[in-house]
N, C-alpha and C positions, 0 to 999 in steps of 0.2 A: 771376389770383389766385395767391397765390404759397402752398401749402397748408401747415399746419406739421406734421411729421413726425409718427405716430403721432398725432393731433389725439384721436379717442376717448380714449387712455389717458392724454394727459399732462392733458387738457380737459375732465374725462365733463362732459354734461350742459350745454353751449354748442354754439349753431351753429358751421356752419364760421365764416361772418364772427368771431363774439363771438372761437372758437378763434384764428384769425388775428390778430386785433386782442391777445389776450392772448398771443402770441409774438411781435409785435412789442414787448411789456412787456417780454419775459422772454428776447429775444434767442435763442428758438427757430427753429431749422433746421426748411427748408423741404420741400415736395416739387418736383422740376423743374415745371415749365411741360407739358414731353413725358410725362412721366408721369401727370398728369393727363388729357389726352388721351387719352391710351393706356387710360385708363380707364373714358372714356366709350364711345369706339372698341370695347372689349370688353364693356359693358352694351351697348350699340345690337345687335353679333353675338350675345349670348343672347336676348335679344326677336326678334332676326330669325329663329332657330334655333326659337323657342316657335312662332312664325306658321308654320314647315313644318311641325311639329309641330302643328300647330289645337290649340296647348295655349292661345293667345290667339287672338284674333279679327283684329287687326291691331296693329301697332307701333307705338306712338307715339314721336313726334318727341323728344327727346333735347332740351329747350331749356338751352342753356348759359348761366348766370347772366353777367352784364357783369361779368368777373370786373377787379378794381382793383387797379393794380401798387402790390402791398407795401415792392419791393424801392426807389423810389424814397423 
């Protein structure tokens, strides 16, 4: 999925999809691909960080929605 940039502020109040789909109207700029990543890659590290921590019990799994090329 291709995310469109600042999505809470240009979109309050729409999912990401709804967001996305309404920067495809409005010819909004995106987030990269790797950035996204990069994003979950750094929530997955604070949940790992919380379980040394016994601030949680265990990690759950990170499921990544079947994200759908925008850009086509």
């Amino acid at each position: 999925m291709c995310v469109p940039k600042f999505a809470t502020r240009r979109y309050p109040g729409l999912t990401l999809l709804e967001a996305a789909d309404r920067a495809d109207e409005d010819g909004g700029e995106r987030i990269a691909p790797t950035t996204v990543n990069t994003y979950f890659q750094n929530l997955a590290a604070v949940f790992n960080w919380a379980v040394g921590e016994e601030l949680v019990d265990r990690n759950l799994p990170i499921i990544r929605p079947a994200f759908r090329d925008l850009t086509a």
